[in-house]
NUMIVO-636975 format. One record per residue (C-alpha): x, y, z; residue in three letters. Coordinates in steps of 0.1 Angstrom, whole numbers, plus 5000, padded with zeros to 4 digits. Example, Ala and Ser with C-alpha at 12.3 -4.5 7.8 and 13.67 -1.06 7.14 Angstrom:
BEGIN
+------+-------+------+--------+
: east : north :   up : residu :
+------+-------+------+--------+
: 5123 :  4955 : 5078 :    ALA :
: 5137 :  4989 : 5071 :    SER :
+------+-------+------+--------+
//
This chain:
BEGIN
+------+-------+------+--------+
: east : north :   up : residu :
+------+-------+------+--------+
: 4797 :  5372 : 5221 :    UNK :
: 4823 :  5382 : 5193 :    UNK :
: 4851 :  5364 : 5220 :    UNK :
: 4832 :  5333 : 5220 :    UNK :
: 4827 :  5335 : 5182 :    UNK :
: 4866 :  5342 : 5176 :    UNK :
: 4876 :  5314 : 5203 :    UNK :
: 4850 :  5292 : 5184 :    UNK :
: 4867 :  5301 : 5153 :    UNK :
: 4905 :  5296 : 5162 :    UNK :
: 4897 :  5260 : 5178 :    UNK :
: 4878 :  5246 : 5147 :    UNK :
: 4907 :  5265 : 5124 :    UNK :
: 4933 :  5245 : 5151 :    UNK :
: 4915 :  5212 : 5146 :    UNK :
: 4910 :  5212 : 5108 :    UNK :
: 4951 :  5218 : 5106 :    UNK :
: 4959 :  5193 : 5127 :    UNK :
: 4937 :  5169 : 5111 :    UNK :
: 4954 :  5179 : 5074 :    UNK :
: 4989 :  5173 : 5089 :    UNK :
: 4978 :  5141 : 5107 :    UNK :
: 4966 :  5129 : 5072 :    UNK :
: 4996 :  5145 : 5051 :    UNK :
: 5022 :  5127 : 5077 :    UNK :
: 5007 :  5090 : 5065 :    UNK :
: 5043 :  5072 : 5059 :    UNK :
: 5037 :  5049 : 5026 :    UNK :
: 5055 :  5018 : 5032 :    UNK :
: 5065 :  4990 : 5006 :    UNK :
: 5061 :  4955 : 5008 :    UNK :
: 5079 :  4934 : 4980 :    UNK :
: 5076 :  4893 : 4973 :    UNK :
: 5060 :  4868 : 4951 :    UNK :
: 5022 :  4868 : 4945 :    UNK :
: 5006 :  4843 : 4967 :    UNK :
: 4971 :  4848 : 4951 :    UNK :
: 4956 :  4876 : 4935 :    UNK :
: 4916 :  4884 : 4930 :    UNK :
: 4895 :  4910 : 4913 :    UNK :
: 4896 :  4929 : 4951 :    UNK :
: 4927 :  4915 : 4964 :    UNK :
: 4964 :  4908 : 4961 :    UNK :
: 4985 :  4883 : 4988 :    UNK :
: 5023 :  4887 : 4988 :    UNK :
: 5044 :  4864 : 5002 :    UNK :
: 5076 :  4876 : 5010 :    UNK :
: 5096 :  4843 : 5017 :    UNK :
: 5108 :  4850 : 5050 :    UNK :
: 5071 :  4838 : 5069 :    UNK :
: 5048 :  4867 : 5057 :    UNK :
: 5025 :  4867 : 5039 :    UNK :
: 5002 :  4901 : 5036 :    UNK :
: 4972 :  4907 : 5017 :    UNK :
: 4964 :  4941 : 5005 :    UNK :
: 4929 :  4957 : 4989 :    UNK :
: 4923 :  4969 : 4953 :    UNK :
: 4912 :  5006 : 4952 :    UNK :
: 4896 :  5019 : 4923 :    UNK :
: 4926 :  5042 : 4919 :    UNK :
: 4952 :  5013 : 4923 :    UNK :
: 4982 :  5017 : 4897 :    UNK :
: 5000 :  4989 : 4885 :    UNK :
: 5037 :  4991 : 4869 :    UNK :
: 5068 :  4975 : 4859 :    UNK :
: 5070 :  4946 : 4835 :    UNK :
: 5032 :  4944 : 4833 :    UNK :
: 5008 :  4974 : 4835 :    UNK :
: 4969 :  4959 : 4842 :    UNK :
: 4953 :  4944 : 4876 :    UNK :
: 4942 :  4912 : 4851 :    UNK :
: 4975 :  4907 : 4843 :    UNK :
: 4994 :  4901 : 4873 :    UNK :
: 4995 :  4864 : 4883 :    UNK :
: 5003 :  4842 : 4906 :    UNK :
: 5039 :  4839 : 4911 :    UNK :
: 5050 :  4875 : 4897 :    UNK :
: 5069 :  4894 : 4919 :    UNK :
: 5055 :  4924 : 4934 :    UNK :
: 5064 :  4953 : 4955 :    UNK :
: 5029 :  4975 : 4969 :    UNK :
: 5031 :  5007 : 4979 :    UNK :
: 5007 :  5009 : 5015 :    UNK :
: 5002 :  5037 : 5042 :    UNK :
: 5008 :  5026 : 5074 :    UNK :
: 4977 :  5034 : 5093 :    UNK :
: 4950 :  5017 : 5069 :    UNK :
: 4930 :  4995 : 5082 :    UNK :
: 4929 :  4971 : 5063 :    UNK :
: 4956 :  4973 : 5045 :    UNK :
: 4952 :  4991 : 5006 :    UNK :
: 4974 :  4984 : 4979 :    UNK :
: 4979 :  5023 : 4962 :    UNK :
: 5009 :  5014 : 4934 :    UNK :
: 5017 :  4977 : 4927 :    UNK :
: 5051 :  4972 : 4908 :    UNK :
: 5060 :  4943 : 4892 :    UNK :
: 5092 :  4932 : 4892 :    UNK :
: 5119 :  4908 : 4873 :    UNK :
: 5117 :  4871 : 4895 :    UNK :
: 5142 :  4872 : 4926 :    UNK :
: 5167 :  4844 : 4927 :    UNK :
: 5162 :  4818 : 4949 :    UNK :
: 5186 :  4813 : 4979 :    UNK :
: 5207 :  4786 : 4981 :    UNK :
: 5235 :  4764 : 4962 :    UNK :
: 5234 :  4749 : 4929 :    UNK :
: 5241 :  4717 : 4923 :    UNK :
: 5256 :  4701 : 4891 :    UNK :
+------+-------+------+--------+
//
């Protein structure tokens, strides 16, 4: 009986750290481009190459950079969110604003 209960123990003690380390191993990614459209819930970013990724507002979201509130980030502002890889859907945990990127290409006089 004290076997089972030690065996019973160790497996639930194995699972909980493996759980912990599964969770603690979540890679946070970035994804940086302009604003495509932004709502009280959500944020698109388009990132000029063909993607365009929309990410969810958490209560604990953190916005930075040149503007420091949800409300005030607008279309067209450059953005780079801070995402872990294995949401589902995807969950926007630090959104920095940025200065605008340049567009490619040549000027013309």
């Amino acid at each position: 009986m004290l076997y089972a209960a030690r065996k019973a123990f160790g497996t639930a003690l194995l699972a909980f750290a493996l759980v912990g380390a599964a969770s603690a191993s979540a890679q946070t990614r970035e994804f940086t481009g302009k604003v495509d459209s932004i709502s009280e819930k959500k944020i698109i970013i388009d990132n000029r190459q063909g993607d365009k990724v929309s990410f969810n507002k958490l209560d604990e979201t953190t916005v930075e950079g040149e503007k420091t509130a949800w409300a005030d980030v607008k279309k067209g502002d450059w953005a780079t969110v801070h995402w872990k890889f294995t949401d589902k859907p995807r969950k926007a945990y630090k959104v920095i604003i940025i200065p605008p990127k340049e567009e490619a290409g040549v000027e013309e006089e």
